[in-house]
N, C-alpha and C positions, 0 to 999 in steps of 0.2 A: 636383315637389319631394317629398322622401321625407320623411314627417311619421315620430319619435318611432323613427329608426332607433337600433341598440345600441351602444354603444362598444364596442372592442375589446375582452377578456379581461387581466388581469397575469398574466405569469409569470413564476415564477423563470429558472432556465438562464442568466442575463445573462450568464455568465462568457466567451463569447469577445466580444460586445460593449464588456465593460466593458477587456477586453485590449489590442483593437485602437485602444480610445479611451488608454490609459494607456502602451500597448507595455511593460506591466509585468506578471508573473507576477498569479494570480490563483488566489486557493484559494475554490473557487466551493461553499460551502453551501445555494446555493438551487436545487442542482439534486438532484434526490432520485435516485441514480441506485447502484447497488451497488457499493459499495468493494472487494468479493474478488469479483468476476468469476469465470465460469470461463473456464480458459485451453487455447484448443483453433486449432490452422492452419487456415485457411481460404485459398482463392484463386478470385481468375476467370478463365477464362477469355477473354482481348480478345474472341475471334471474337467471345462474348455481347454487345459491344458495338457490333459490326456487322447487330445485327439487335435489331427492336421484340421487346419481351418479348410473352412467350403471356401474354396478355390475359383469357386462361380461368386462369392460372396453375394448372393441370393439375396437374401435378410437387408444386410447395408445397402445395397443397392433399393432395394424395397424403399427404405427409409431413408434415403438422400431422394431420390423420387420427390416421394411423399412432398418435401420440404419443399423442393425447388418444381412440383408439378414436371418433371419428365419421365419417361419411360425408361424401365431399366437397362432394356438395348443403347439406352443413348449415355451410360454413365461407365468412366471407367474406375479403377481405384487403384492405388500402390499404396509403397514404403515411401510416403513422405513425396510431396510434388515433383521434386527432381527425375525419381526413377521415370515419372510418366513423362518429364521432357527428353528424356534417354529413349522411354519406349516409343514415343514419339517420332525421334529423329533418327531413330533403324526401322520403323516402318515409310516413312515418307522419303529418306533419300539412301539408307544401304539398301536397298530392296527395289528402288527406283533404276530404270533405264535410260531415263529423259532427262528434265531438270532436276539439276540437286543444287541448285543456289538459294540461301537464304537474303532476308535483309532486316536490317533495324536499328533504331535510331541510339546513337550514343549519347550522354551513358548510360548504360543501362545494367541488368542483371548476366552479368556473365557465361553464366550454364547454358543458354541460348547460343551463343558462336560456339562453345565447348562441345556440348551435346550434338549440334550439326555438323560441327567437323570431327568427329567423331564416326560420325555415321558416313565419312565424306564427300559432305557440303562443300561450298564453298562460297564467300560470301560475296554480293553483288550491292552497288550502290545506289540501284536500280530497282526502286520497287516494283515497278510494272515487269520485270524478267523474273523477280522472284517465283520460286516454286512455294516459299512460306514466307513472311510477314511475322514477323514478330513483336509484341504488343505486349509491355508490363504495365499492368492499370489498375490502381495508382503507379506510377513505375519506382523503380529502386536503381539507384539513392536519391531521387531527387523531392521523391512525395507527391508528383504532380499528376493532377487527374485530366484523363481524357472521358471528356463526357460521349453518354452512350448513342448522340446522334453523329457524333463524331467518330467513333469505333463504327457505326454504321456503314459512315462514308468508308473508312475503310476495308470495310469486307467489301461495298460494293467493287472496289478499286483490284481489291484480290480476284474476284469473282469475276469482272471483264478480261484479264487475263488467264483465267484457269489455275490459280492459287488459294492457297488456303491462308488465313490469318491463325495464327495459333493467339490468342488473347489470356494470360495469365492475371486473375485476377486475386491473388495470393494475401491482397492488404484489402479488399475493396467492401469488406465487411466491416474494416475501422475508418473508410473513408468513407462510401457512400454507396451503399448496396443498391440505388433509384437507378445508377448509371451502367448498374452489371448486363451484362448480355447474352445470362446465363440460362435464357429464358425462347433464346434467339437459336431456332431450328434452319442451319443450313448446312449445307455438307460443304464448302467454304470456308467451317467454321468450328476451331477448337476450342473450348473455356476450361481453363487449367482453376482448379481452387483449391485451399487449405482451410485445417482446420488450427494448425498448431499455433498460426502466428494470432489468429483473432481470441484463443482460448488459452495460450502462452504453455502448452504444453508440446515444446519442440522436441523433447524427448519418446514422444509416440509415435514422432516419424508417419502422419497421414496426410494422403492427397487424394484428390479426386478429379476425374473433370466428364466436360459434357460434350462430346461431337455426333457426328452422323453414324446411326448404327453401323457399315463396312469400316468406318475407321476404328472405331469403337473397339471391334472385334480384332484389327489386327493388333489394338495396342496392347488388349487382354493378351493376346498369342507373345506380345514383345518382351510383357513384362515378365518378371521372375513369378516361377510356381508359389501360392503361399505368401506374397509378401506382403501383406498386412496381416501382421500376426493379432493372437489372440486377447489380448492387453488392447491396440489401439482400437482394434473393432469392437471391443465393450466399450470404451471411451467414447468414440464416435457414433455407437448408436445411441447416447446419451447424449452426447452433447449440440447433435442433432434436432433435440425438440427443443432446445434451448438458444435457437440461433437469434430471438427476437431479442432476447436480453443484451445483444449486442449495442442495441440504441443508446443503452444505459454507459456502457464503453466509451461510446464515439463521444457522448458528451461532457466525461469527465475528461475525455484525452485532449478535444479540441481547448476546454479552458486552459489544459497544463501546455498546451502544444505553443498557448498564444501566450502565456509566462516564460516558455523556456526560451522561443525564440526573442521575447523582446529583452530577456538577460543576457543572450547571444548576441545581439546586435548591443548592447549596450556597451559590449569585450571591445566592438570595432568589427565583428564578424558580418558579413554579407550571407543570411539567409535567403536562399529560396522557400517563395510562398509554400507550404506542403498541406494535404488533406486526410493527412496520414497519423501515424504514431511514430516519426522519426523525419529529424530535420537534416538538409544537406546543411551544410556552415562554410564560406570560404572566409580563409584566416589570413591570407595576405601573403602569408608566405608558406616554403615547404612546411609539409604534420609534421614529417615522421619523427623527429626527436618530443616535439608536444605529444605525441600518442603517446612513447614511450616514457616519457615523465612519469603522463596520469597512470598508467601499468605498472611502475614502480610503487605507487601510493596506492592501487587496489581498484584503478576505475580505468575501465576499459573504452575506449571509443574506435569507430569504424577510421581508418585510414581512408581514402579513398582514391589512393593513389592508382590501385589498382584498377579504378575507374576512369584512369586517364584524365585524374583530378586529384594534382599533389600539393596543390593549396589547400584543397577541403576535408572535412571531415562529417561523417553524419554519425548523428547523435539519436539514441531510441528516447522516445519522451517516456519517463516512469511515473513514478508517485513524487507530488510537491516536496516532501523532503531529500528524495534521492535528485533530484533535479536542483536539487538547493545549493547540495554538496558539492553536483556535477561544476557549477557556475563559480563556488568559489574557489574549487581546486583551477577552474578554468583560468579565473582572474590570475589567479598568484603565479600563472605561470607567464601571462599576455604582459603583466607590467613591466 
C-alpha cells in the first residue's frame, strides 16, 4: 500500500473539457496562453511520420542553440515543460543519497512540490538546507517578475550551499526576455522554458531547457524515449526563427493587460501588479460559486483556490473584445 501518496496538480486550460461536456463555445480565461501569436506557415512532412523521431533530437537541439547561443550538450527537450520538471526531480532526489529537500516560495506553480515529492523530496523552509530552489519567473498566478540581478543573487545563495536553483521561465518571453538567465552557464543552474504558452499552441505539448552538460545528460536518460513527437518538432523548428516577433506580443498584451486590470479594479477587485499575460484578481470573498456561474455562461477563469488563495482568481489577458465580455459577465455577477 502506498502510505501519504500526492494528489494530482489543478489546472486551468479546461476549455476543451468543459466544450465537449457542454458541445457549446467556450471563451477559456484559465488558460494563460498569448492572444497575438506570431503568424508564420509551418508543415510536415507525412514521410516524418513513418519513422520514430531522432531520440537525440540532433537538429532541434542544433536550432534552439542557434537561438539562445548554447551548446547542444547544454539543452534538454520533452513533452511539454512538465515532463522535464518530472525528469528533473527523479534525477536530483530519487536517485539521490543526500539531500532531497526542496524549497519555494508560495504561491506559486504547483508541479514543483508534485514532481519533487514524487521523486521523494521533501520540503524545507529553509533555503540555505535546500538541495533545489525553485524559481517560477515571471511566477504563476501572480505575474510578478524577479529581475535577473536578482535570480543572480539567487543562484549565488544556492551555490554557497551546494544547491542547484531550477529557474522556470515558461512566461518570460511575454514579460521580459532582458531578465532571462538563459544565457547563464553554471552547473548550479537549471532554465526550464516553453514554447506553447508564448506561441499559444498548448496542444503541441513542447519544453525545453538549459543546464550543465552531466545534468543535461541525465535528464535526457530520465525523460521518456521519443517524447517530442513529430508534429511538435516541425512546429518548434519553425517557430524557433521566429522568437523575435514575440516583442510584437508583449506590446499588444501589456496595453490589453493595463485595460483589463483597471476594469478589474473598477469590479472592487484588488489586482496584483503583473508583467505578464494573466492577472491575479482578489475578489473579497470565496470564487468558487463566481468561477462556477461564469462556466455556466461559456467563460472560464482560473480558481485559485488551489493556490492557497480562495478569494482570488487569475484571469489570461486575451484580445480587447473577449476581455470586454470577460468584465461584463464579471460585473453582473459582483453587483
Amino acid at each position: 500500500m502506498v502510505v501519504d501518496f500526492p494528489e494530482r496538480v489543478i489546472h486551468g486550460g479546461t476549455g476543451k473539457r468543459q466544450q465537449e461536456k457542454t458541445h457549446k463555445k467556450v471563451l477559456d480565461f484559465s488558460a494563460s496562453v498569448n492572444p497575438y501569436p506570431p503568424q508564420f506557415k509551418w508543415e510536415l512532412d507525412p514521410e516524418h511520420l513513418r519513422s520514430y523521431p531522432d531520440d537525440t533530437y540532433s537538429e532541434l537541439k542544433e536550432r534552439i542553440g542557434s537561438v539562445f547561443h548554447r551548446d547542444p550538450s547544454e539543452i534538454c527537450v520533452g513533452n511539454g515543460s512538465i515532463e522535464l520538471i518530472r525528469a528533473f526531480c527523479s534525477v536530483l532526489f530519487r536517485h539521490s543519497r543526500q539531500n532531497r529537500s526542496f524549497f519555494l516560495e508560495s504561491p506559486t506553480f504547483g508541479e514543483y512540490a508534485l514532481s519533487a515529492r514524487l521523486a521523494g523530496a521533501v520540503y524545507t523552509d529553509d533555503s540555505s538546507a535546500a538541495a533545489v530552489s525553485f524559481l517560477c519567473n515571471p511566477n504563476n498566478p501572480t505575474g510578478q517578475l524577479t529581475r535577473k540581478d536578482d535570480v543572480l543573487k539567487r543562484l549565488q545563495g544556492a551555490r554557497d550551499h551546494g544547491g542547484i536553483l531550477f529557474c522556470d521561465e515558461a512566461f518570460i518571453e511575454l514579460a521580459d526576455p532582458c531578465d532571462s538567465v538563459a544565457d547563464v552557464r553554471e552547473p548550479g543552474l537549471f532554465v526550464l522554458r516553453s514554447l506553447t504558452k508564448s506561441f499559444s499552441v498548448p496542444g503541441i505539448r513542447f519544453g525545453y531547457g538549459f543546464g550543465d552538460p552531466a545534468l543535461i545528460e541525465k535528464i535526457e536518460t530520465a525523460r521518456s524515449p521519443w517524447s517530442v513527437n513529430a508534429y511538435a518538432e516541425a512546429y518548434a523548428m519553425e517557430a524557433l526563427l521566429h522568437i523575435d516577433e514575440l516583442a510584437a506580443s508583449r506590446s499588444a498584451i501589456e496595453k490589453e493587460r493595463t485595460l483589463l486590470m483597471s476594469g478589474l479594479q473598477a469590479l472592487g477587485m484588488l489586482c496584483t501588479p503583473s508583467t505578464t499575460n494573466y492577472i491575479l484578481a482578489d475578489c473579497g470573498r470565496n470564487v468558487t460559486d463566481l468561477c462556477e456561474t461564469l462556466a455556466q455562461q461559456g467563460i472560464l477563469i482560473r480558481d485559485c483556490t488551489s493556490f492557497g488563495l480562495p478569494t482570488s482568481i487569475r484571469v489570461a489577458v486575451r484580445t480587447r473584445d473577449e476581455n470586454r465580455i470577460l468584465t461584463e459577465a464579471l460585473a453582473a455577477c459582483v453587483r
